[in-house]
C-alpha positions in Angstrom: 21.4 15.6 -18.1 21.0 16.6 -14.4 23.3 13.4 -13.6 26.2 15.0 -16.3 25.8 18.4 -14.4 26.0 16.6 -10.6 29.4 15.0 -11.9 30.7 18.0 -13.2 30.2 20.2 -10.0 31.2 17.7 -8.3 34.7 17.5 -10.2 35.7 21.1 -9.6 37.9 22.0 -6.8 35.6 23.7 -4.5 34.4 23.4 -0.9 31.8 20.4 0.4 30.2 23.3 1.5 30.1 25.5 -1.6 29.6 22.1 -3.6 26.2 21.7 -1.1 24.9 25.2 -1.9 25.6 24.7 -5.9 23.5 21.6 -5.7 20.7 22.7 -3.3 20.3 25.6 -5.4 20.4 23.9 -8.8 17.9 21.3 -7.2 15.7 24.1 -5.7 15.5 26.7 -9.1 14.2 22.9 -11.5 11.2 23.0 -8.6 10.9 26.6 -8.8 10.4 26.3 -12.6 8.1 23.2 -13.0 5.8 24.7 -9.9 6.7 27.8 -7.8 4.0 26.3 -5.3 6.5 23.0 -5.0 9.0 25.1 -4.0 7.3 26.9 -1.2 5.7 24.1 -0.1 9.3 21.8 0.2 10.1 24.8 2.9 7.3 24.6 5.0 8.1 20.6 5.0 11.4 21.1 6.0 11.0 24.0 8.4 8.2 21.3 10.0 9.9 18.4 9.8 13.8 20.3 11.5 10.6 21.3 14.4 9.4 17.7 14.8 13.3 16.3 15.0 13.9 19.3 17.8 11.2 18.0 19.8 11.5 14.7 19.2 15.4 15.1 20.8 17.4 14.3 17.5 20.5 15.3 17.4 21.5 18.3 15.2 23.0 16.6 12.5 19.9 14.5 12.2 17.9 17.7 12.2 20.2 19.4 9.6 19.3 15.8 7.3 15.9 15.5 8.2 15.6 19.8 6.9 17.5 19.0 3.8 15.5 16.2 3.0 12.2 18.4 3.9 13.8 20.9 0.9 14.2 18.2 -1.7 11.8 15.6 -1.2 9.5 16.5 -4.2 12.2 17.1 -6.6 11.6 14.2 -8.7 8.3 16.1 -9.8 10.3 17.8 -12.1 10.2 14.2 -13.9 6.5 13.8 -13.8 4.0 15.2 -16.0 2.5 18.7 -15.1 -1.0 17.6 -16.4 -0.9 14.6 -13.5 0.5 17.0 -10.8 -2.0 19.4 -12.0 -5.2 17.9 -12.6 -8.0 19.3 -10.5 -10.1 15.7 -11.0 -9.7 12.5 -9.8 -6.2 10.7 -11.3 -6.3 8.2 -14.1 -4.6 4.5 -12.8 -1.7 5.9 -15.4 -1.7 8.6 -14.4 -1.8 8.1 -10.3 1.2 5.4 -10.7 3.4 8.5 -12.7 2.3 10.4 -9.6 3.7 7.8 -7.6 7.3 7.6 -8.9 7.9 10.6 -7.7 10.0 9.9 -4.7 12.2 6.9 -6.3 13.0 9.9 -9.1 14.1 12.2 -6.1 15.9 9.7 -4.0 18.0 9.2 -7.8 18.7 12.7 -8.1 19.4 13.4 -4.7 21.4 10.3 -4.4 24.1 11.8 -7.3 25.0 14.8 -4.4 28.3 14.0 -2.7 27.2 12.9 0.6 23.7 12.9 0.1 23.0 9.4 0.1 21.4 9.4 3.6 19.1 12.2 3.0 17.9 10.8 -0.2 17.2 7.3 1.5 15.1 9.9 3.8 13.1 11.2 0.9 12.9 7.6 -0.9 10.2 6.6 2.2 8.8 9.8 2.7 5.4 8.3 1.7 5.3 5.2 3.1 2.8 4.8 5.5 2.8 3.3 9.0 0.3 0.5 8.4 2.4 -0.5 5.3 -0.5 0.8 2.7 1.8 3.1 1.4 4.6 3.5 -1.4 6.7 2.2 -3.1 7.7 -0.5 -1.6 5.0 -0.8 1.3 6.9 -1.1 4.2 5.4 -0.6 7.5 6.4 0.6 11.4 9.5 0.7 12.4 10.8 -0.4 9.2 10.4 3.3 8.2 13.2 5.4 9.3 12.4 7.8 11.7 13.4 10.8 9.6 10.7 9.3 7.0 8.0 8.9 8.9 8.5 12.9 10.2 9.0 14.1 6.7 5.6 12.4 6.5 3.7 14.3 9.0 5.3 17.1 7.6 4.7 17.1 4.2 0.8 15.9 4.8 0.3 18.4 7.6 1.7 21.2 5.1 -0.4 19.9 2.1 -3.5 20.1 4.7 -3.5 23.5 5.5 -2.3 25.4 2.3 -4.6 22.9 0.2 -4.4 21.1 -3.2 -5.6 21.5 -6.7 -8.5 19.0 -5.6 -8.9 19.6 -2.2 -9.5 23.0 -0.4 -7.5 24.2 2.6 -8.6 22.8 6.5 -7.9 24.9 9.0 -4.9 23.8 11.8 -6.9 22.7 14.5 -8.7 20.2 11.7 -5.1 19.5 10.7 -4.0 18.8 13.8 -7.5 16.4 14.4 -6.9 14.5 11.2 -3.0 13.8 12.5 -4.4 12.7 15.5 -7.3 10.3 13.6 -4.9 9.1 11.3 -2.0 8.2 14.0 -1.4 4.4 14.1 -2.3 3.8 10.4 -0.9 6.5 7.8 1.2 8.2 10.3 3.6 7.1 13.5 1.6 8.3 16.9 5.0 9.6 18.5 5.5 11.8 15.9 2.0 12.9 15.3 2.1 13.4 19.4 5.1 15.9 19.5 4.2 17.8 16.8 0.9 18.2 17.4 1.5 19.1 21.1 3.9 21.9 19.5 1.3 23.1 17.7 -1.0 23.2 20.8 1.8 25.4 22.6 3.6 27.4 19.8 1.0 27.4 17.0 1.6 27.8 13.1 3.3 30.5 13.6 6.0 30.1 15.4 6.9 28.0 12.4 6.3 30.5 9.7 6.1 34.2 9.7 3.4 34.1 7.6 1.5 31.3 8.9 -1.3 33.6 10.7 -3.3 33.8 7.5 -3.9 29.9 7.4 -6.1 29.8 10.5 -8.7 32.1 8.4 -8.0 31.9 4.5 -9.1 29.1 2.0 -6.5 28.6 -0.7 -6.8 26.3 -3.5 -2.8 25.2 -4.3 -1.3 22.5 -4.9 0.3 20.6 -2.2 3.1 18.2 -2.0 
């Protein structure tokens, strides 16, 4: 269904621009209607992970990719089931590998946008890890593209402080520790290093107007 309605916008006579808008919005309101949370959450990645590309010295295009992946990189939730993404427990094996589909089913949907295919090869490795433990296909280092592995420390440094079904809230200076712990083997050091030094100079907030309330408030949502 979402595949008919990509090729149909993408037939009508209209802007790449407008075309990009149409789709980003269609993209962002499915989110918005499986989980409002996933929605909020998919801006906090991508207003982290545009930070971490600016520091790291990408170039703007690369930032501009690196943000629109940040937006869409959980929108192949909308193809798992709620009760998985939901579940306040400990997954089921089934249940854990529907969880894990979830970025193949965003890089397919992201992949139908006209000119999209880079940022949904982006999104496709956003959980891979550095020491090659991760998924889908368990690649490791360098074979990671760089975007990837900064969507990563986005999206886990986001899911950290505004907390999950199953896990409460850390504060950012915990955050910012477990980055640091974690560098080498879930997450690359470089870009663990320049965000967390941004964080050290700018703090949350400087990233999101309403980011104060994370340094003092325990919430129990569900993260990306």
């Amino acid at each position: 269904m979402l595949k008919n309605l990509f090729s149909e916008l993408a037939g009508m006579q209209y802007s790449r621009g407008l075309l990009e808008q149409a789709f980003l919005l269609t993209l962002t309101a499915l989110m918005d209607l499986c989980d409002s949370h996933t929605a909020r959450h998919s801006k906090n990645v991508a207003d982290y992970s545009e930070i971490i590309a600016r520091e790291m010295g990408l170039s703007i295009d690369d930032q501009k990719a690196i943000y629109l992946a940040g937006l869409l990189h959980d929108v192949g939730k909308i193809g798992v089931p709620r009760s998985s993404l939901s579940k306040p427990g400990k997954l089921t094996d089934e249940e854990l590998r529907e969880v894990h589909k979830h970025p193949v089913l965003s890089h397919e949907l992201i992949a139908e946008i006209p000119g999209f295919k880079g940022i949904a090869e982006i999104v496709l490795y956003h959980h891979e890890r550095y020491d090659g433990h991760g998924y889908p296909h368990g690649i490791k280092g360098d074979e990671i593209p760089l975007a990837s592995r900064i969507l990563c420390v986005a999206d886990s440094f986001d899911a950290m402080v505004s907390g999950r079904v199953y896990r409460h809230a850390i504060t950012i200076q915990e955050a910012i520790v477990e980055l640091e712990q974690c560098a080498g083997t879930q997450f690359d050091p470089e870009v663990v290093l320049a965000f967390c030094s941004y964080l050290r100079k700018k703090g949350l907030s400087a990233c999101l107007p309403h980011a104060g309330a994370y340094d003092h408030e325990k919430t129990n949502s569900r993260g990306g």
